[in-house]
Biotite code that builds the C-alpha atoms (Angstrom):
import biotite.structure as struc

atoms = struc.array([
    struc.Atom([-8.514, -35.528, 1.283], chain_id="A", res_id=1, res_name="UNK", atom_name="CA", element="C"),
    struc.Atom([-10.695, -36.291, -1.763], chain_id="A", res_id=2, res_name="UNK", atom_name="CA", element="C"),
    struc.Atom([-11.301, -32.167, -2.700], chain_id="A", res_id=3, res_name="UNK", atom_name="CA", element="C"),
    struc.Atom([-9.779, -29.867, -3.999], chain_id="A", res_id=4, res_name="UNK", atom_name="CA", element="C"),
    struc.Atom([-8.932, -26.534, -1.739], chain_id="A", res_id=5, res_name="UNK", atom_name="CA", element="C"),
    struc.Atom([-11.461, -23.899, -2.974], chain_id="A", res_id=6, res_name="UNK", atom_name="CA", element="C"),
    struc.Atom([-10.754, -21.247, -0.658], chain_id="A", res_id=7, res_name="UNK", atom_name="CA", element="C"),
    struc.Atom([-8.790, -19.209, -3.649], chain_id="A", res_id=8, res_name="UNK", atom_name="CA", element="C"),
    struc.Atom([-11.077, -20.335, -6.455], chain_id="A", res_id=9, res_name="UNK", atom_name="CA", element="C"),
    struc.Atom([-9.418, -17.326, -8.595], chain_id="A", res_id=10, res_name="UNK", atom_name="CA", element="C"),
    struc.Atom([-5.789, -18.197, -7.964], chain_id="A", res_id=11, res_name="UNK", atom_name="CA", element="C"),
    struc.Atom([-3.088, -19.014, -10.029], chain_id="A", res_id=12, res_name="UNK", atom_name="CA", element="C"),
    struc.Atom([-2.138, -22.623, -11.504], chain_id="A", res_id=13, res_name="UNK", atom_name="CA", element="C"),
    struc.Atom([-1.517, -25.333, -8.886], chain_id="A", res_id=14, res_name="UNK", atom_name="CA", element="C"),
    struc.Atom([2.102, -26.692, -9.591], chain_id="A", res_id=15, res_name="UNK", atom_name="CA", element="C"),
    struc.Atom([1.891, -30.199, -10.737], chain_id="A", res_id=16, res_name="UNK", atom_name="CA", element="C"),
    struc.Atom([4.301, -32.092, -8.241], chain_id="A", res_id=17, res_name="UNK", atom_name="CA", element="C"),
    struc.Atom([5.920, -31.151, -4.560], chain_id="A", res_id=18, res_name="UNK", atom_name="CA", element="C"),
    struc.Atom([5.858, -32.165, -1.209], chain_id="A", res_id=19, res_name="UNK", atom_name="CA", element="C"),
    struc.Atom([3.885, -29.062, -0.004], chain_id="A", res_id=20, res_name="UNK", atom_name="CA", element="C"),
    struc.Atom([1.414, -29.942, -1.492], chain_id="A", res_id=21, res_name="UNK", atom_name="CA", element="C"),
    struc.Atom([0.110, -33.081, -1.590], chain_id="A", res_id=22, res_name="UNK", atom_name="CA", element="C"),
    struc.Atom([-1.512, -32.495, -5.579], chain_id="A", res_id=23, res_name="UNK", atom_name="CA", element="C"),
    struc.Atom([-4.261, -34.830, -7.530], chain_id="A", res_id=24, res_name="UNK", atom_name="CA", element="C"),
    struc.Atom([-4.678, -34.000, -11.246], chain_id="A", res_id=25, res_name="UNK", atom_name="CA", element="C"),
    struc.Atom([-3.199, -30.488, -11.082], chain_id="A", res_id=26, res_name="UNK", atom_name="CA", element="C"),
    struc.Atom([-5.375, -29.253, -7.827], chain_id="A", res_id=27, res_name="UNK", atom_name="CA", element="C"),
    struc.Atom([-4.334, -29.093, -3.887], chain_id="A", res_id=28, res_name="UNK", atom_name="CA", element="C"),
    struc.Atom([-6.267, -31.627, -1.646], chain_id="A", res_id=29, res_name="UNK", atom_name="CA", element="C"),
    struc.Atom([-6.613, -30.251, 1.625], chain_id="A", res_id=30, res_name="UNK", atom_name="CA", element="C"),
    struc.Atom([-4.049, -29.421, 4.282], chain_id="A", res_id=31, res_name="UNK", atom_name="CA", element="C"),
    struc.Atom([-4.501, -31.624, 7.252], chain_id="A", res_id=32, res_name="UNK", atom_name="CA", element="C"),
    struc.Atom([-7.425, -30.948, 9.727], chain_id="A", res_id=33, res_name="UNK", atom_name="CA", element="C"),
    struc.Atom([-6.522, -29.599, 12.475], chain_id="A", res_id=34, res_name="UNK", atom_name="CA", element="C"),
    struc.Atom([-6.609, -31.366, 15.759], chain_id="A", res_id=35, res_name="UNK", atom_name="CA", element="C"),
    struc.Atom([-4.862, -33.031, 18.474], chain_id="A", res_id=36, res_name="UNK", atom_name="CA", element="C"),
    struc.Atom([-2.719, -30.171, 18.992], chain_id="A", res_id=37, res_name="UNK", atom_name="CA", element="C"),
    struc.Atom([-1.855, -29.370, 15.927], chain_id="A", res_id=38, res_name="UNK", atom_name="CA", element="C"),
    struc.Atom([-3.045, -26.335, 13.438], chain_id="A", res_id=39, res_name="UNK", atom_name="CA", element="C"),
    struc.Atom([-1.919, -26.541, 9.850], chain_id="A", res_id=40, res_name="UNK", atom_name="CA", element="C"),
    struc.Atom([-1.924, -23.459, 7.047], chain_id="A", res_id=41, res_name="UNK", atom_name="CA", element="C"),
    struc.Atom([-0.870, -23.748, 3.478], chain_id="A", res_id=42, res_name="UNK", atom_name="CA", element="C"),
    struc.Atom([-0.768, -20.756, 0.993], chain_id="A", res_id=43, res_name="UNK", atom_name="CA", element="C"),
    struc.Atom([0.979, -19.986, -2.475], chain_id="A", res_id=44, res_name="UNK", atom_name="CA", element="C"),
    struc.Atom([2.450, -16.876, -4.169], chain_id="A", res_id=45, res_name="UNK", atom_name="CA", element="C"),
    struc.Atom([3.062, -16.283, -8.036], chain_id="A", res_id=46, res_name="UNK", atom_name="CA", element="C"),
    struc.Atom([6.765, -14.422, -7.556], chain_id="A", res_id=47, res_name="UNK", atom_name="CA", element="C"),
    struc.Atom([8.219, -12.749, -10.690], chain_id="A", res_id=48, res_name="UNK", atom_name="CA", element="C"),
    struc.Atom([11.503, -14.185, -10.077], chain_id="A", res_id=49, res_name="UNK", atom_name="CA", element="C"),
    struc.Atom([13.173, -17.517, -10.879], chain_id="A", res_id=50, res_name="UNK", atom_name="CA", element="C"),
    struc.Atom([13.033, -20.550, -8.694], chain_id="A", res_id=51, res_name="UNK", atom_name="CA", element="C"),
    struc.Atom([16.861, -20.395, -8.172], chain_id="A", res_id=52, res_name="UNK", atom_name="CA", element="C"),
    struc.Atom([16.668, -16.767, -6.974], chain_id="A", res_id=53, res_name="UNK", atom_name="CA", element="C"),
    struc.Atom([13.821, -17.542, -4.718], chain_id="A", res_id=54, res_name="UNK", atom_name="CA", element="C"),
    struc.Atom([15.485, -20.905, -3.390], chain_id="A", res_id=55, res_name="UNK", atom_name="CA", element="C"),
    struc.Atom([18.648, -18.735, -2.102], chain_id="A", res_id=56, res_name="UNK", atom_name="CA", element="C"),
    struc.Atom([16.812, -15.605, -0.506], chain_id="A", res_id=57, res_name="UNK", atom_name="CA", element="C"),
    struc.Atom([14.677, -18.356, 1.302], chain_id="A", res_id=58, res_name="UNK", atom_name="CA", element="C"),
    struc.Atom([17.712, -20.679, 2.191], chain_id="A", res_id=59, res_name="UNK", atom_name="CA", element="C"),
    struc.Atom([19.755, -17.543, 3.661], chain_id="A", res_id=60, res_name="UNK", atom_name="CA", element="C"),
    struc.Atom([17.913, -17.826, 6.894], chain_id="A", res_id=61, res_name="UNK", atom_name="CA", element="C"),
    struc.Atom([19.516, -14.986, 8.568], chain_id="A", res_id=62, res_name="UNK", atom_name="CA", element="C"),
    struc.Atom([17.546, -12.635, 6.485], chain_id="A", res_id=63, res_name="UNK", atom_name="CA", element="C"),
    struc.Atom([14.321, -14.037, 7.236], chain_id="A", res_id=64, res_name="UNK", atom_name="CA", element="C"),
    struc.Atom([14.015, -10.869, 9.679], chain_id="A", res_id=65, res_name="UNK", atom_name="CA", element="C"),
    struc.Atom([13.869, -8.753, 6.570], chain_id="A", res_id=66, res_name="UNK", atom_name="CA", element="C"),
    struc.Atom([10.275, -10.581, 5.682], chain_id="A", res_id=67, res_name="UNK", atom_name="CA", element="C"),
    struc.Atom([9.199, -12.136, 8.144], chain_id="A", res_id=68, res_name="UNK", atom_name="CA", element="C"),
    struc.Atom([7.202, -10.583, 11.270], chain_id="A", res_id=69, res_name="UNK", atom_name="CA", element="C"),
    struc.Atom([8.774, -10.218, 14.608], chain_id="A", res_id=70, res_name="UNK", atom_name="CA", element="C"),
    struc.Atom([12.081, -12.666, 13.986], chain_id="A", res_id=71, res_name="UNK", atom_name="CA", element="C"),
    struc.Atom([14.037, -10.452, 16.000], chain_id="A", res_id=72, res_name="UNK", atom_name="CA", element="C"),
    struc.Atom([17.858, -12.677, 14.423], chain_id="A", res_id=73, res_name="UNK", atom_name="CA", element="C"),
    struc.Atom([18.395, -15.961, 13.146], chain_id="A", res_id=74, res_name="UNK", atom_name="CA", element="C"),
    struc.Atom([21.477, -17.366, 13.557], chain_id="A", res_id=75, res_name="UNK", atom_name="CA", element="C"),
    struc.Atom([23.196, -20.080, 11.608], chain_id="A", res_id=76, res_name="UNK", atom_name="CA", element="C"),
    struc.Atom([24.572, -22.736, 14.105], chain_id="A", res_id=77, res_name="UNK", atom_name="CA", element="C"),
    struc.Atom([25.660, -25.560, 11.850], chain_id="A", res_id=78, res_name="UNK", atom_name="CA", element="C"),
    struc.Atom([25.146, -26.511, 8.113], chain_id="A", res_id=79, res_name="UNK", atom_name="CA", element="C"),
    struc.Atom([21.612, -27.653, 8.612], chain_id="A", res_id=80, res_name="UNK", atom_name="CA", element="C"),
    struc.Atom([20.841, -25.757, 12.024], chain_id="A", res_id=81, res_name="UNK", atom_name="CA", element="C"),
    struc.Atom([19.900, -22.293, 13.262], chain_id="A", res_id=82, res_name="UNK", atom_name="CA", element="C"),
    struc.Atom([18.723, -20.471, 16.048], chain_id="A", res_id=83, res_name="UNK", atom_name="CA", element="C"),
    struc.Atom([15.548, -17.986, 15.863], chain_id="A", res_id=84, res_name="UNK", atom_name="CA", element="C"),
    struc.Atom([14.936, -15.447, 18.062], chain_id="A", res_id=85, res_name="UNK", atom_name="CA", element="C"),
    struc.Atom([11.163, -13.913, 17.854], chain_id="A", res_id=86, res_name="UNK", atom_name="CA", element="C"),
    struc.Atom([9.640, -10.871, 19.552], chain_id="A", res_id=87, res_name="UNK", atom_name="CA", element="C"),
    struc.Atom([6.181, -10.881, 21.250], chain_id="A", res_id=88, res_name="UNK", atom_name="CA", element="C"),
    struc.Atom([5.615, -7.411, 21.450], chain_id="A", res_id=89, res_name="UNK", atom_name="CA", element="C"),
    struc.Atom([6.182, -4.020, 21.691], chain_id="A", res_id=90, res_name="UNK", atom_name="CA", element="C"),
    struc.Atom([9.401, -4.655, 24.469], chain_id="A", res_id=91, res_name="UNK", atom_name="CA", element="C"),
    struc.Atom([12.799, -5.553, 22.689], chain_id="A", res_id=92, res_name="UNK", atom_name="CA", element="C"),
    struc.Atom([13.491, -7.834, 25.839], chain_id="A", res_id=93, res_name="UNK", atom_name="CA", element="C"),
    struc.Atom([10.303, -9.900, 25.515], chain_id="A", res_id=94, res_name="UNK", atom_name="CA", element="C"),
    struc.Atom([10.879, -12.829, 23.052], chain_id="A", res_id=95, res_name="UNK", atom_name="CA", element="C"),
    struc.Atom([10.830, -16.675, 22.682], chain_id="A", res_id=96, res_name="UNK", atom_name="CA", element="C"),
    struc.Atom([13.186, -18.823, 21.057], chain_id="A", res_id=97, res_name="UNK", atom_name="CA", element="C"),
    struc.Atom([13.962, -21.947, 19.309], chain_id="A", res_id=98, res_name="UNK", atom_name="CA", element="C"),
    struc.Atom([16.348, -23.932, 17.344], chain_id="A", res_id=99, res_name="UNK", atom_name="CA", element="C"),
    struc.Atom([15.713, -25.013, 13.463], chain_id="A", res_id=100, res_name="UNK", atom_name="CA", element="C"),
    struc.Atom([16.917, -28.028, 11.776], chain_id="A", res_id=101, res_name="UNK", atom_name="CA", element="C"),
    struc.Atom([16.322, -28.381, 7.739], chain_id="A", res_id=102, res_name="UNK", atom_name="CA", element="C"),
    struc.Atom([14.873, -31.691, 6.905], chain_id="A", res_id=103, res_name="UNK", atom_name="CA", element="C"),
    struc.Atom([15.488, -32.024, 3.224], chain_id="A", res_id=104, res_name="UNK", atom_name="CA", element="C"),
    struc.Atom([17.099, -29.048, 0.700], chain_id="A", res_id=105, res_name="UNK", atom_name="CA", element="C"),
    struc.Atom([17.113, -29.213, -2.608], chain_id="A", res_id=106, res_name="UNK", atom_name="CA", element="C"),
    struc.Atom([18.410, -26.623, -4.352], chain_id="A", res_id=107, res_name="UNK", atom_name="CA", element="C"),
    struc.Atom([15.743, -24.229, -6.353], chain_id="A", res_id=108, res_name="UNK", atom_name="CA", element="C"),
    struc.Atom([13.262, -26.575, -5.781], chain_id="A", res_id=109, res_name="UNK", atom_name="CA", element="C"),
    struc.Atom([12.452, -27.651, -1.894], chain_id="A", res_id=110, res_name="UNK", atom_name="CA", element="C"),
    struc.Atom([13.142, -26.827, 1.316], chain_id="A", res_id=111, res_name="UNK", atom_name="CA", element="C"),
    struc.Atom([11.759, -28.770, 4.847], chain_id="A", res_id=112, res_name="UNK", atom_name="CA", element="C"),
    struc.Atom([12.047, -27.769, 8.253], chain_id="A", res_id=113, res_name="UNK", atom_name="CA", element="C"),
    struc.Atom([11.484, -28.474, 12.192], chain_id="A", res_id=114, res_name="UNK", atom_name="CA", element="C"),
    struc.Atom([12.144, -27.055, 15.066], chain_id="A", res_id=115, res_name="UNK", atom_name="CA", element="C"),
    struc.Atom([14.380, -29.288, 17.796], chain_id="A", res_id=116, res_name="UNK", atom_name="CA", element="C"),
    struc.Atom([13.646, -27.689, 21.116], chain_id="A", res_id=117, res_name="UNK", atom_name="CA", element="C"),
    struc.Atom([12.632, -24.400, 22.504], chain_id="A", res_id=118, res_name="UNK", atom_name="CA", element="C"),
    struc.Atom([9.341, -22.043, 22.811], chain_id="A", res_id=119, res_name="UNK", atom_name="CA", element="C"),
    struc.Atom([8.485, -22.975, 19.202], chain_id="A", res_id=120, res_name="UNK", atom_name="CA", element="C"),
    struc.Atom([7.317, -26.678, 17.905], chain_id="A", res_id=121, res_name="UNK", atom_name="CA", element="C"),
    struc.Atom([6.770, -26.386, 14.414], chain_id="A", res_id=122, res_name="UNK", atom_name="CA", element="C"),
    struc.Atom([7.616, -28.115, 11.134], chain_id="A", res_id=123, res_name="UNK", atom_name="CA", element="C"),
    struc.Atom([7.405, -26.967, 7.196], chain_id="A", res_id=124, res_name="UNK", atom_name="CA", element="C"),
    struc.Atom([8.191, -27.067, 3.923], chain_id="A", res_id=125, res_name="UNK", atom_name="CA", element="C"),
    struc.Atom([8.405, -24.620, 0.998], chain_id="A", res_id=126, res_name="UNK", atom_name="CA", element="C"),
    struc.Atom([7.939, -25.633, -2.559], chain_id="A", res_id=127, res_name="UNK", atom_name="CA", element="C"),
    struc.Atom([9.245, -23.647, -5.906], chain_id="A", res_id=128, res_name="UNK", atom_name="CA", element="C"),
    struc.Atom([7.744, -24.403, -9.161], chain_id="A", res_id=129, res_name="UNK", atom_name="CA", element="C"),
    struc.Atom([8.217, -22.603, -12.335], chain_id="A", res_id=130, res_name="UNK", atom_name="CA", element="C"),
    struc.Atom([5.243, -20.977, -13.158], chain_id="A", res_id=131, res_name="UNK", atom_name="CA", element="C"),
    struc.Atom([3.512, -21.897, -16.911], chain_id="A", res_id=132, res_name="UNK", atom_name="CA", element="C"),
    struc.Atom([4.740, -19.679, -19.568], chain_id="A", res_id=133, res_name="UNK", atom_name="CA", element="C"),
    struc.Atom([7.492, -18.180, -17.906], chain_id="A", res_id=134, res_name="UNK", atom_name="CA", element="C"),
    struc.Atom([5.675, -15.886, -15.923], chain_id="A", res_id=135, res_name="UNK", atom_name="CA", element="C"),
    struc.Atom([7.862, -16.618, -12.635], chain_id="A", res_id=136, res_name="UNK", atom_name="CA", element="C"),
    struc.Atom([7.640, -18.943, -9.728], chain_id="A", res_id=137, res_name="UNK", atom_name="CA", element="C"),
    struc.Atom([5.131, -20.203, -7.660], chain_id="A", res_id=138, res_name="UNK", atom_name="CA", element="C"),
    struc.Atom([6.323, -20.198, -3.741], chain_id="A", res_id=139, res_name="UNK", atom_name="CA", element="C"),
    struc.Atom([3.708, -22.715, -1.854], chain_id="A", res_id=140, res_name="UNK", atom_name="CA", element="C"),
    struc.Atom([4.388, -23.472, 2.025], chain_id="A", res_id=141, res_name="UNK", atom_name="CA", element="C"),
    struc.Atom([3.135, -25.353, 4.092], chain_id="A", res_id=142, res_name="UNK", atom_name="CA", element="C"),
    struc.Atom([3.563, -25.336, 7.646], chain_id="A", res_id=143, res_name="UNK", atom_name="CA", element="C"),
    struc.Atom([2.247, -26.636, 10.790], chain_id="A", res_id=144, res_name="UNK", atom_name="CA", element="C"),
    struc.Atom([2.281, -25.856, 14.683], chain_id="A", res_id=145, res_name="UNK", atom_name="CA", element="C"),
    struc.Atom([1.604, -28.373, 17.299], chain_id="A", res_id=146, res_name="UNK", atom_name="CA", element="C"),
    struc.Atom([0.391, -25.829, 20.209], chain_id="A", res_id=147, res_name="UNK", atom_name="CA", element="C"),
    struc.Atom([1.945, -26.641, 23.201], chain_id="A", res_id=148, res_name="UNK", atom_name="CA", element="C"),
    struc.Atom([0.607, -24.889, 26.736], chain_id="A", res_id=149, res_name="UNK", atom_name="CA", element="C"),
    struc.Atom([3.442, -21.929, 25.769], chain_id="A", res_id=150, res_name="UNK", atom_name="CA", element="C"),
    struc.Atom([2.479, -22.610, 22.175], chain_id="A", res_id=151, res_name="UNK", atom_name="CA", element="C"),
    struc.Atom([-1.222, -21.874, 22.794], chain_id="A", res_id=152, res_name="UNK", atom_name="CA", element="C"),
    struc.Atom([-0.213, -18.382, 23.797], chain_id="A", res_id=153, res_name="UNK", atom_name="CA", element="C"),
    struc.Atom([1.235, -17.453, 20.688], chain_id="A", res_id=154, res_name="UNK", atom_name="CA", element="C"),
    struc.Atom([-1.635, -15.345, 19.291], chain_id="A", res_id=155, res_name="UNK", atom_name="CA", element="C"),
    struc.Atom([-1.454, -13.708, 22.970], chain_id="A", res_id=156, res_name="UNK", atom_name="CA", element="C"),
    struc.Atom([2.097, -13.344, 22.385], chain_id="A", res_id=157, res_name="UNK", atom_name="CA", element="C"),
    struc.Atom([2.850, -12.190, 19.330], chain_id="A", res_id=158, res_name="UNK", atom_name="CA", element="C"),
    struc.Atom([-0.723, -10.455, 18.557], chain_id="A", res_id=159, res_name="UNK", atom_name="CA", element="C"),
    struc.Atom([-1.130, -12.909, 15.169], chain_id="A", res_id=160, res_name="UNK", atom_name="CA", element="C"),
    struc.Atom([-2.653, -16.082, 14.760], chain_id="A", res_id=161, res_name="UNK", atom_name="CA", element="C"),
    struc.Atom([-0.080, -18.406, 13.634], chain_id="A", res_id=162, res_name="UNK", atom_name="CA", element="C"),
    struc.Atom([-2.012, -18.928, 10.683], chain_id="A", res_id=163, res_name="UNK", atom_name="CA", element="C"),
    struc.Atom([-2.162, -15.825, 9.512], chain_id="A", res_id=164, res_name="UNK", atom_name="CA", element="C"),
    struc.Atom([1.259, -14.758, 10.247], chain_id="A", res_id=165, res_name="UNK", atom_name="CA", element="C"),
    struc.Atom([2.489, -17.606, 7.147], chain_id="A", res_id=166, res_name="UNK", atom_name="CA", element="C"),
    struc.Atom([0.132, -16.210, 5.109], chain_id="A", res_id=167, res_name="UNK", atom_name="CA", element="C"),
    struc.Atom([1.189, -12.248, 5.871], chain_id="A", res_id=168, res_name="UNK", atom_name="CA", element="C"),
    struc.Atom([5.208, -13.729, 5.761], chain_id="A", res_id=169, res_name="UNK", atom_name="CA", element="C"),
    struc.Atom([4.565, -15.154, 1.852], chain_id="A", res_id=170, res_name="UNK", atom_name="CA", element="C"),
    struc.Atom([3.193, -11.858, 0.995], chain_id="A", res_id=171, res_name="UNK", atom_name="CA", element="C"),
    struc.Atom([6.189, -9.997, 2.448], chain_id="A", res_id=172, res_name="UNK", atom_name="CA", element="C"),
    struc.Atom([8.677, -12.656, 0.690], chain_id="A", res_id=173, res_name="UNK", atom_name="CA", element="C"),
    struc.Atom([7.025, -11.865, -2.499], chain_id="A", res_id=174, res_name="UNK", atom_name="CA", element="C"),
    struc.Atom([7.598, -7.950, -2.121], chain_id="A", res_id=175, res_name="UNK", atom_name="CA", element="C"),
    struc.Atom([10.781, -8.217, -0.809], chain_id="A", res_id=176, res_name="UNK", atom_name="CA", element="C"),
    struc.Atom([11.849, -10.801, -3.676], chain_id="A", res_id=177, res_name="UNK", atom_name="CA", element="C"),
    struc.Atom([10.136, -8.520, -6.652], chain_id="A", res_id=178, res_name="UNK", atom_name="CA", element="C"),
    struc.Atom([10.714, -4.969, -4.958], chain_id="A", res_id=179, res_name="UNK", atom_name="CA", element="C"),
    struc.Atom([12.889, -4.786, -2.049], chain_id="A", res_id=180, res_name="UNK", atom_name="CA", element="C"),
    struc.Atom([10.363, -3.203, -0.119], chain_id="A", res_id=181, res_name="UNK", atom_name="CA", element="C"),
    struc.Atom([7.767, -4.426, 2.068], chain_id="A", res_id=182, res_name="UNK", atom_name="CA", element="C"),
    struc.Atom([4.169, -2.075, 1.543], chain_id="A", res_id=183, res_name="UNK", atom_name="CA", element="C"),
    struc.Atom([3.393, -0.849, 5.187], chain_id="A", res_id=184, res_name="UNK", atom_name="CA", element="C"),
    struc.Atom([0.539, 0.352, 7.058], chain_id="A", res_id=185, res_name="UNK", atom_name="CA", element="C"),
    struc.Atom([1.867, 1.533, 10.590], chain_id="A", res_id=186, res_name="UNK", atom_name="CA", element="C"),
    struc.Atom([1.532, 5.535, 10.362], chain_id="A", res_id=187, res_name="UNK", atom_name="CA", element="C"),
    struc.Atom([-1.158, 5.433, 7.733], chain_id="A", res_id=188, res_name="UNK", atom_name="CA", element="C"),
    struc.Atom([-3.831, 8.101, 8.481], chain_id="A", res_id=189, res_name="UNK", atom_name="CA", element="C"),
    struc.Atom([-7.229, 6.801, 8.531], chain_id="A", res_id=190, res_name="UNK", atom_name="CA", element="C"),
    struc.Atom([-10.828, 8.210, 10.471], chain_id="A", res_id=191, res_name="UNK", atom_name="CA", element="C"),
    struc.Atom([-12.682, 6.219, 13.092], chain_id="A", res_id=192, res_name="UNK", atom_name="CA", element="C"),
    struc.Atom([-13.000, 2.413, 12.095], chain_id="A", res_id=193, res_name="UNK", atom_name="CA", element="C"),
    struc.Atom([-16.228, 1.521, 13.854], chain_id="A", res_id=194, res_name="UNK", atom_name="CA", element="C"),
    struc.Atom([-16.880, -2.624, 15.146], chain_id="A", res_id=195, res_name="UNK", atom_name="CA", element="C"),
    struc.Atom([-16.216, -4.220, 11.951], chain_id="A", res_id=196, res_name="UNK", atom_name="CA", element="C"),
    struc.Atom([-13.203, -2.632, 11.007], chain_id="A", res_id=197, res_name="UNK", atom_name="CA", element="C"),
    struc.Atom([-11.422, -2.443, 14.894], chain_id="A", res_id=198, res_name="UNK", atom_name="CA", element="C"),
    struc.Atom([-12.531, -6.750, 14.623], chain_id="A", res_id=199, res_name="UNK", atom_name="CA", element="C"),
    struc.Atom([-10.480, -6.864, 11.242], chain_id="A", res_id=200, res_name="UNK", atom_name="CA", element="C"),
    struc.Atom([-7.887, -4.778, 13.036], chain_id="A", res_id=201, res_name="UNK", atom_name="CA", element="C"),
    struc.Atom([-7.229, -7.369, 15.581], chain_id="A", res_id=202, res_name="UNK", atom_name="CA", element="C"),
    struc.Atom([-7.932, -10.496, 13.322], chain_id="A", res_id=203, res_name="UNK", atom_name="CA", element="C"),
    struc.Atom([-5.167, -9.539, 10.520], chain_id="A", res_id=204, res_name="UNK", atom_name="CA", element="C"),
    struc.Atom([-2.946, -8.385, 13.303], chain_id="A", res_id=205, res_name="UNK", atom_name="CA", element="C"),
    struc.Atom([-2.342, -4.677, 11.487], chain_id="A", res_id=206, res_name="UNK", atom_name="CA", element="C"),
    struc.Atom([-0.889, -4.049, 14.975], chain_id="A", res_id=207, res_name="UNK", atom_name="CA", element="C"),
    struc.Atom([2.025, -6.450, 14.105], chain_id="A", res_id=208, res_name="UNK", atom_name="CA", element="C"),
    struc.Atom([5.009, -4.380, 12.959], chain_id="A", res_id=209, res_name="UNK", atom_name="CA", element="C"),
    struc.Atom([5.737, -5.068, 9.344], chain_id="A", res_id=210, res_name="UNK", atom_name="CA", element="C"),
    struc.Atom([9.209, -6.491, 8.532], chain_id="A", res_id=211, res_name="UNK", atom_name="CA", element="C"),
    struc.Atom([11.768, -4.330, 7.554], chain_id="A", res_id=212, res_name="UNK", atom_name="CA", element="C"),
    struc.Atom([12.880, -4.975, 3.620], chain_id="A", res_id=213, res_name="UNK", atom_name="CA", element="C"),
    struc.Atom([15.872, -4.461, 2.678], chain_id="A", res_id=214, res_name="UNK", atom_name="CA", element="C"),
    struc.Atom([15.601, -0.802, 1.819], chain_id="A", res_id=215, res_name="UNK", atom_name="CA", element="C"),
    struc.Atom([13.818, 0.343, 4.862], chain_id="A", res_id=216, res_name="UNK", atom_name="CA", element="C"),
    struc.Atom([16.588, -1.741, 6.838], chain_id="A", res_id=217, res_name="UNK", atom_name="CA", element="C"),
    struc.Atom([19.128, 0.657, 4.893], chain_id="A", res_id=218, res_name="UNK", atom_name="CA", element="C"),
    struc.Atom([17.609, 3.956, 5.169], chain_id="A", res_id=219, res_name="UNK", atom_name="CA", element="C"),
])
């Protein structure tokens, strides 16, 4: 916990306070190391869009379909509750659910999260920062998964590390918030890909169906 994360040397400026984030002197320590279960991912975004507009499209959970991968419907249960349903592949009848229970909200600033029972146990929280100068918001999550035996099949499941899929869900939340649409890469032409490229095929997960955006939902 005594460095700084280095893995985006080039990115932009660490917030200076939030949860997500445990911060010393402007810079993220690490996430916690996985183990005993448990697998931990933290990323940030710099959104052009204000922390109040970002707070709301993240806090209306039953559009978190239109960004993020496979959630199939989310359903608001209660003021603080919700239940997710997730696909785990190409069959519409194959999925695994879970219920969600926020932590801690506070409004254009934080949001935290767990699950309370189902095929899912995971936890998170999402921290929005005005970015210096202006410029827009920056969106940092962090997340973890504590991999149960169904848990451990997720990747198998869903064809995306968990890891990854946070990672590939902030980029989505960042089109959808600035554009509306989602880029996508299902029906893309391209020639023979050869070892290296089928391995990045299957370690990004391009085989995961991108989320729909709001415009794609419409047309």
């Amino acid at each position: 916990m005594e460095r700084a994360l280095t893995e985006k040397p080039h990115a932009e400026t660490v917030p200076q306070s939030g949860a997500a984030g445990t911060i010393l002197n402007g810079h993220y320590l690490p996430p916690p190391v996985d183990k005993d279960g448990k697998q931990w991912v933290r990323t940030s975004a710099l959104i052009v869009k204000s922390t109040s507009e970002l707070y709301e499209l993240w806090r209306d959970v039953e559009k978190a379909p239109l960004w993020q991968e496979q959630i199939a419907e989310v359903l608001v249960t209660g003021p603080k509750t919700s239940h997710w349903v997730m696909l785990t592949g190409d069959d519409p009848d194959k999925s695994i659910e879970w219920d969600s229970e926020v932590l801690n909200d506070e409004p254009g600033k934080r949001v935290a999260w767990r699950s309370i029972g189902g095929d899912s146990d995971n936890a998170g929280e999402v921290i929005f920062e005005a970015a210096p100068g202006g410029r827009g918001t920056i969106v940092t999550v962090l997340q973890e998964f504590r991999m149960s035996k169904l848990a451990s099949t997720w990747e198998t499941l869903t064809g995306r590390n968990p890891k990854q899929a946070v990672i590939e869900n902030l980029r989505h939340f960042k089109a959808l918030a600035e554009t509306g649409e989602i880029p996508r890469i299902q029906g893309q032409p391209h020639g023979p890909r050869g070892t290296s490229g089928n391995a990045k095929k299957s370690i990004y997960g391009e085989k995961v169906a991108t989320p729909a955006g709001e415009h794609q939902l419409a047309s």
